[in-house]
C-alpha positions as CSV (number, residue, x, y, z in Angstrom):
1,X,-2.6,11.3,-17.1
2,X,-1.5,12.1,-13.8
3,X,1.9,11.0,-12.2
4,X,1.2,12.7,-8.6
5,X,-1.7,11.8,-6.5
6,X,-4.2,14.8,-5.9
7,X,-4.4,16.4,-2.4
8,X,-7.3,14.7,-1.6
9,X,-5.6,11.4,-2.6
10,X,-3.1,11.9,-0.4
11,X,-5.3,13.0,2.4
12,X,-6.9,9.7,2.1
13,X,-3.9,7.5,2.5
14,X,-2.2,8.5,5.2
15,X,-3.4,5.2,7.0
16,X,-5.9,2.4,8.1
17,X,-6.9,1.8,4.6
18,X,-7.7,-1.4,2.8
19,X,-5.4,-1.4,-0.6
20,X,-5.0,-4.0,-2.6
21,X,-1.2,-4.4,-4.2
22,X,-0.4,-6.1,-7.2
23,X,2.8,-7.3,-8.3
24,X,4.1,-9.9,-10.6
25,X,5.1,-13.3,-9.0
26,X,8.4,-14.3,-9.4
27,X,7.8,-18.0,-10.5
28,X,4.7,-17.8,-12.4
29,X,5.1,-14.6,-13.8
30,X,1.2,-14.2,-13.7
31,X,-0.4,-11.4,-11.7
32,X,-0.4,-11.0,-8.1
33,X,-2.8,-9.1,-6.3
34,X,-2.9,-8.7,-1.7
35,X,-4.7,-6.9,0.5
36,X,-2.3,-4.7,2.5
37,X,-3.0,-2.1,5.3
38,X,0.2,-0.4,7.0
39,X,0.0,2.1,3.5
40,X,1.0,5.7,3.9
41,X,1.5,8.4,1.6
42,X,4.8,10.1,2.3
43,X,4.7,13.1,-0.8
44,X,2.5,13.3,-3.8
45,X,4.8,11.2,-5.6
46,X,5.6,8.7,-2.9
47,X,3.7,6.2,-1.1
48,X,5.4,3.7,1.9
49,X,4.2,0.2,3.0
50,X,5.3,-2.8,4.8
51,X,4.4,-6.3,5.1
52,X,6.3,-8.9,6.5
53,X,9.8,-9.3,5.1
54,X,9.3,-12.8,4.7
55,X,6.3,-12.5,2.2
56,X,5.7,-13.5,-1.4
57,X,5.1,-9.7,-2.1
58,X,8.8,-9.1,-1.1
59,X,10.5,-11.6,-3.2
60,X,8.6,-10.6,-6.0
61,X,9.5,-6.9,-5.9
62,X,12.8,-7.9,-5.1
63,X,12.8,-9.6,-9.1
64,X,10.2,-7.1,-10.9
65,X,9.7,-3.9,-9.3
66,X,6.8,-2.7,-10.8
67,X,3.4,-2.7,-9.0
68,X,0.5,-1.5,-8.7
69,X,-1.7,0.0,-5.9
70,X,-5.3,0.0,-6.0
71,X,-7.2,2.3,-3.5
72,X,-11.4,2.4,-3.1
73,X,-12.4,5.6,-2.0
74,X,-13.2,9.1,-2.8
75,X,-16.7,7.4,-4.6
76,X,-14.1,6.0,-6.9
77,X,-11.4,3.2,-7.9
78,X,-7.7,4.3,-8.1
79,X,-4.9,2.5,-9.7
80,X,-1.8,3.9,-8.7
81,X,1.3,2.5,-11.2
82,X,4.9,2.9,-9.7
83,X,8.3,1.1,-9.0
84,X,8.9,-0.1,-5.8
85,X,12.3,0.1,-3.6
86,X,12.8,-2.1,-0.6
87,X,14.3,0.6,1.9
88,X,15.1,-1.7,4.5
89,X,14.6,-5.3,5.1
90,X,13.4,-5.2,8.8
91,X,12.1,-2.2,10.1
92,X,13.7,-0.9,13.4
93,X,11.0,-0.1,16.5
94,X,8.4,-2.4,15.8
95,X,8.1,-6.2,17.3
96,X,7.5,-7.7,14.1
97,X,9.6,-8.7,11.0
98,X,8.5,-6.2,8.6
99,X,9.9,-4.9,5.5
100,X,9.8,-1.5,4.5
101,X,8.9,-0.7,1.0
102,X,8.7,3.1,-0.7
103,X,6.7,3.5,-4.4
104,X,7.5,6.2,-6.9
105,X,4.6,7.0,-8.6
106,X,4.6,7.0,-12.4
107,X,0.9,7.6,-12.9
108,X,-2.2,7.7,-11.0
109,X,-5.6,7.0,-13.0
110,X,-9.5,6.2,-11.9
111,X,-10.4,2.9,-12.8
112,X,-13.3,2.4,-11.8
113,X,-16.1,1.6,-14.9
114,X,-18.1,4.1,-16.6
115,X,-21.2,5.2,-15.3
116,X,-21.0,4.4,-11.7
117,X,-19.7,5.7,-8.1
118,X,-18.5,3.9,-4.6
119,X,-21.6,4.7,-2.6
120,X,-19.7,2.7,0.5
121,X,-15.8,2.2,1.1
122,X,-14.2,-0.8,2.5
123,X,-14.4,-1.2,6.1
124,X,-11.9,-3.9,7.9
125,X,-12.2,-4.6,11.7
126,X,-8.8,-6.0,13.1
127,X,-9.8,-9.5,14.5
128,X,-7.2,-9.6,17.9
129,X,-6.9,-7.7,20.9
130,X,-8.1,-4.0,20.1
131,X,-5.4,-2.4,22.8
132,X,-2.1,-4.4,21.4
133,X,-3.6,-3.5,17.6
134,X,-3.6,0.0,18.3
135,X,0.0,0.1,20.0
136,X,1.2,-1.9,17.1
137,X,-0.2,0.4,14.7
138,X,1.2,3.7,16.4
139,X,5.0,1.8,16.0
140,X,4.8,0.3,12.5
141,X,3.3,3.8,11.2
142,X,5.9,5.7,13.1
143,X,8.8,3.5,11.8
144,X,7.6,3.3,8.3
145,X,7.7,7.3,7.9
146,X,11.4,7.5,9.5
């Protein structure tokens, strides 16, 4: 099984994609799965995001590390296992309170079921003003690769 992602893996997450990250919730115990966007390879066996350093997803990683990232794309279904490090609480040069979290990859699988292909990836359309969105973007993806 693989531990790094593939070239074209990595291609495909350098940005504006729709991942779902699970992680295990620090009261229930029980699964936890969010839709996250400000993902970003950094190496074949790393992978940055951030979310708000206020969120659920923080204090659980802060308790289990483990997680798991789950990409559509490629005509396929990746789960990508790894442990997650919280680099820094609150990013620097961006406007929001965002936490900046880095993933070492222990393995990288397709999970999609047998028989079948994605014919048509996940397509999100950011619901405020297109201009500020943009702007925002260009920060959070420059500070998360620092």
């Amino acid at each position: 099984m693989p531990t790094t992602l593939s070239p074209e893996l990595f291609e495909h997450l350098q940005g504006e994609q729709l991942v779902l990250l699970g992680t295990v919730d620090v009261e229930t115990t029980a699964p936890s799965v969010n839709a996250i966007s400000w993902v970003k390879s950094l190496s074949k066996e790393k992978i940055r995001f951030t979310v708000t350093n206020n969120s659920r997803i923080v204090t659980n990683i802060k308790e289990n590390p483990h997680v798991v990232l789950t990409v559509v794309g490629l005509e396929t279904v990746y789960s990508i296992n790894g442990k997650a490090n919280i680099l820094q609480e609150t990013m620097e040069g961006v406007p929001l309170k965002l936490a900046k979290i880095e993933v070492d990859i222990d393995k990288v699988f397709e999970s999609m079921f047998w028989g079948a292909k994605i014919v048509q990836e996940p397509v999100y359309e950011k619901t405020y003003n297109e201009k500020k969105a943009k702007e925002l973007d260009v920060q959070v993806y420059d500070a998360l690769m620092k």
